[in-house]
VODREN-235016 format. One record per residue (C-alpha): x, y, z. Coordinates in steps of 0.001 Angstrom, whole numbers, plus 500000, padded with zeros to 6 digits. Layout:
<rs>
r u = X, v = Y, w = Z
...
</rs>
This chain:
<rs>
r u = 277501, v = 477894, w = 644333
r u = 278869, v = 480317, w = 646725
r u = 278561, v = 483426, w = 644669
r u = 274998, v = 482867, w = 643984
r u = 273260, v = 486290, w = 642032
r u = 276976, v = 487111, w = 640695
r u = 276432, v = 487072, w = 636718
r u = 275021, v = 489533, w = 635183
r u = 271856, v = 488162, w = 632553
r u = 273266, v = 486139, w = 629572
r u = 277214, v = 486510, w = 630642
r u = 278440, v = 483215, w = 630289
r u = 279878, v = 481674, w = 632963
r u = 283606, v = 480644, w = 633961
r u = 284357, v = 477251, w = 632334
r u = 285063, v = 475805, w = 635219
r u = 281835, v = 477128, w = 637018
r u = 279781, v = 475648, w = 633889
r u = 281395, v = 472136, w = 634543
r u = 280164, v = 472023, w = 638185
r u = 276991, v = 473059, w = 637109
r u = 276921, v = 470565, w = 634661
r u = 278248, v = 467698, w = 636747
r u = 276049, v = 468729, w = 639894
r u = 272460, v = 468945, w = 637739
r u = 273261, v = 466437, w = 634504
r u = 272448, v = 462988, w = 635820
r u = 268671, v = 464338, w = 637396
r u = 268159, v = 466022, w = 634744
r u = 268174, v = 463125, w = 631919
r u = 266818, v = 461194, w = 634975
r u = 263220, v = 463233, w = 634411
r u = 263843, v = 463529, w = 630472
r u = 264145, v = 459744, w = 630110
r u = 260995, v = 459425, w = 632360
r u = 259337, v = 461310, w = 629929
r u = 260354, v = 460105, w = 627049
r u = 261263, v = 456514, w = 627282
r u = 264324, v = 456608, w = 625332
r u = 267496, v = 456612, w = 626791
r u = 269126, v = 458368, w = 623420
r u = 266628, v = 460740, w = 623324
r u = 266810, v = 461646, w = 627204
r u = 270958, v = 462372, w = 626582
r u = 270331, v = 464248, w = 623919
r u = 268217, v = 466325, w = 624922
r u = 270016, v = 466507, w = 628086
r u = 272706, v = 467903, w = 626355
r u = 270445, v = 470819, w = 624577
r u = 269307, v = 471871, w = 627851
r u = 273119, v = 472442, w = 629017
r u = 273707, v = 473832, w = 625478
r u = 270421, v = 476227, w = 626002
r u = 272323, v = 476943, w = 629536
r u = 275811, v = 478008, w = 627802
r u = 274197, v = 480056, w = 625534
r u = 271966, v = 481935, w = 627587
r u = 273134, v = 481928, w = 631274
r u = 270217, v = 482714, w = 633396
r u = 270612, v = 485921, w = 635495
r u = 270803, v = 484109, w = 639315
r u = 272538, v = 481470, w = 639715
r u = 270084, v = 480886, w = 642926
r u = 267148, v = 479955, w = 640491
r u = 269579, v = 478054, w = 638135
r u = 268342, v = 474489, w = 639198
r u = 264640, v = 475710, w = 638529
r u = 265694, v = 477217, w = 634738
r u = 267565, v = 473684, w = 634312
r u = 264809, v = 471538, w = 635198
r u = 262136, v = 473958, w = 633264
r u = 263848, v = 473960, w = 629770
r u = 264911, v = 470260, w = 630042
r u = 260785, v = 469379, w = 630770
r u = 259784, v = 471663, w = 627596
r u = 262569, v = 470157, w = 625572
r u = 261000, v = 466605, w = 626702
r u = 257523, v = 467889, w = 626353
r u = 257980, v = 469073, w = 622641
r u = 259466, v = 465854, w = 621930
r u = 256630, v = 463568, w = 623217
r u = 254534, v = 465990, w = 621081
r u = 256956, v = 465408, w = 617096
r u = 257059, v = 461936, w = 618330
r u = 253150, v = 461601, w = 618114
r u = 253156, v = 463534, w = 615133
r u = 255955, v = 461406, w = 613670
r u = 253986, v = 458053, w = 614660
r u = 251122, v = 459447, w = 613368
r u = 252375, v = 460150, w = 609857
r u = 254317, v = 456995, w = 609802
r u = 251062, v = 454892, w = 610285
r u = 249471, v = 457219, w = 607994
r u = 251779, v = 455901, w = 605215
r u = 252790, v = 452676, w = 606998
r u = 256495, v = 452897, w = 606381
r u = 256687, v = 451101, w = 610067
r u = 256078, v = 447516, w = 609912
r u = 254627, v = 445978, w = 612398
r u = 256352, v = 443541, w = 614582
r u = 256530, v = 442331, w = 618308
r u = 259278, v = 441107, w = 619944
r u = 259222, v = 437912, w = 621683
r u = 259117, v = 438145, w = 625318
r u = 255382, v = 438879, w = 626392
r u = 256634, v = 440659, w = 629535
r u = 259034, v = 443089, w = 627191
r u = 255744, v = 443516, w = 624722
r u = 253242, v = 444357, w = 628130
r u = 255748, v = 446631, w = 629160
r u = 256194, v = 448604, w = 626118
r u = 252698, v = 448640, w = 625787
r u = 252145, v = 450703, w = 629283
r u = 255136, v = 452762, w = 628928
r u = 253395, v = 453653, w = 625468
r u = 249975, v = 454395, w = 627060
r u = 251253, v = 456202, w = 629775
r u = 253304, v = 458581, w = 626792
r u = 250293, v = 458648, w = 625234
r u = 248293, v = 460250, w = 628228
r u = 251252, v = 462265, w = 629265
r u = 250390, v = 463810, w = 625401
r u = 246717, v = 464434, w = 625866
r u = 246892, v = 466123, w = 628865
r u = 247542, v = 469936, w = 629310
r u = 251331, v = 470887, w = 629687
r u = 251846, v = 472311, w = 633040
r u = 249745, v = 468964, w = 634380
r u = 252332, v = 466826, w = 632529
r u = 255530, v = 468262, w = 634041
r u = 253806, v = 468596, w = 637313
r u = 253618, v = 464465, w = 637249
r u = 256537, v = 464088, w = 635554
r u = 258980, v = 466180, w = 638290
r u = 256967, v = 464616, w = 640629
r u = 257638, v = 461278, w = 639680
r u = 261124, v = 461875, w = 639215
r u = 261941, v = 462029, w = 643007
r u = 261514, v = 466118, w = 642704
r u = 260563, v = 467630, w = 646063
r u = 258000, v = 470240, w = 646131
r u = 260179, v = 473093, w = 646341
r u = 262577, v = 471885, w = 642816
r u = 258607, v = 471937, w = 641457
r u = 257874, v = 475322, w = 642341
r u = 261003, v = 476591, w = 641435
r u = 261180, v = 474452, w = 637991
r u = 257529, v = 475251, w = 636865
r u = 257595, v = 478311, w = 638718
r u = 254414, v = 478133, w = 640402
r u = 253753, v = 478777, w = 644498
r u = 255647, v = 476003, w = 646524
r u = 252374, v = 476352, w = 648721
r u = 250262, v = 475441, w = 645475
r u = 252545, v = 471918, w = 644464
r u = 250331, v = 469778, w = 646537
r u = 247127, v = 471095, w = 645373
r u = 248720, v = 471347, w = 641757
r u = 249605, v = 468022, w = 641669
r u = 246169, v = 466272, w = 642933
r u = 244267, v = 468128, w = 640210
r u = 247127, v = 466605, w = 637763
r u = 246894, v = 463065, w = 639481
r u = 243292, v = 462950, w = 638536
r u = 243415, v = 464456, w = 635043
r u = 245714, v = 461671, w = 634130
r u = 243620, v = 459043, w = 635595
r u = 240367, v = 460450, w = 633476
r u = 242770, v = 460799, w = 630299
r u = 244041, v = 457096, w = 631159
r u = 240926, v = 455335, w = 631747
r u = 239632, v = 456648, w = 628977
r u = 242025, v = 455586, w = 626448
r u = 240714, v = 451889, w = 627287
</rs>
């Protein structure tokens, strides 16, 4: 992006513009959404809200775009983590979910730590969560800073106190 600053606050932007944005961000972007939540359905469509979110309401500098992207699309993901516990919760509650495993014990352990690890992710305050969550996405700490806007200086510091929440949360679910 060349012109960087050059649309006003909500002006939508050229259509071609909006496809390079789209094409340039999309695949990171359900990259840390399917991190989060698992689900490869989920993570696309919620993808796709976060580039709706962008059409609709064009951030006003194009310079902080990739930090706007990356901060709706971990709320979006966020908020779902959150209905999906609520969901699971009332489901159980009236136990329209049977319970079943599937065969392979490796496919069961797995889903069992990718649940656990939701789970924590849940329990633990929000800015923590999308802290780990960018982080473990390949994010450097710059795209952090910029996505949770918080100091650049701060990520490292940020991210230990995170690191160690989700251990205590984690340990403690045992």
């Amino acid at each position: 992006m060349e012109n960087a600053g050059a649309f006003p606050v909500n002006a939508k932007p050229e259509v071609e513009d909006f496809e390079t944005i789209f094409l340039e961000n999309y695949e990171r972007i359900y990259g840390v959404l399917y991190r989060l939540t698992g689900q490869k359905a989920e993570a696309e469509d919620l993808a796709m809200e976060t580039f709706f979110r962008l059409w609709q309401r064009f951030p006003g500098h194009v310079d902080q775009l990739k930090g706007w992207l990356y901060r709706v699309a971990v709320r979006l993901g966020y908020n779902s983590l959150r209905a999906a516990k609520r969901r699971d919760y009332y489901e159980q509650k009236s136990r329209l979910i049977p319970s079943s495993s599937p065969d392979p014990s490796l496919e069961v352990e797995r889903a069992r730590e990718q649940l656990r690890v939701h789970c924590t992710l849940r329990k633990m305050r929000r800015r923590e969560a999308e802290l780990l969550v960018l982080h473990h996405s390949g994010f450097s700490y710059k795209e952090i800073s910029e996505a949770l806007d918080v100091s650049p200086n701060s990520v490292g510091t940020l991210l230990a106190r995170a690191e160690r929440e989700f251990e205590q949360v984690y340990l403690k679910g045992d």
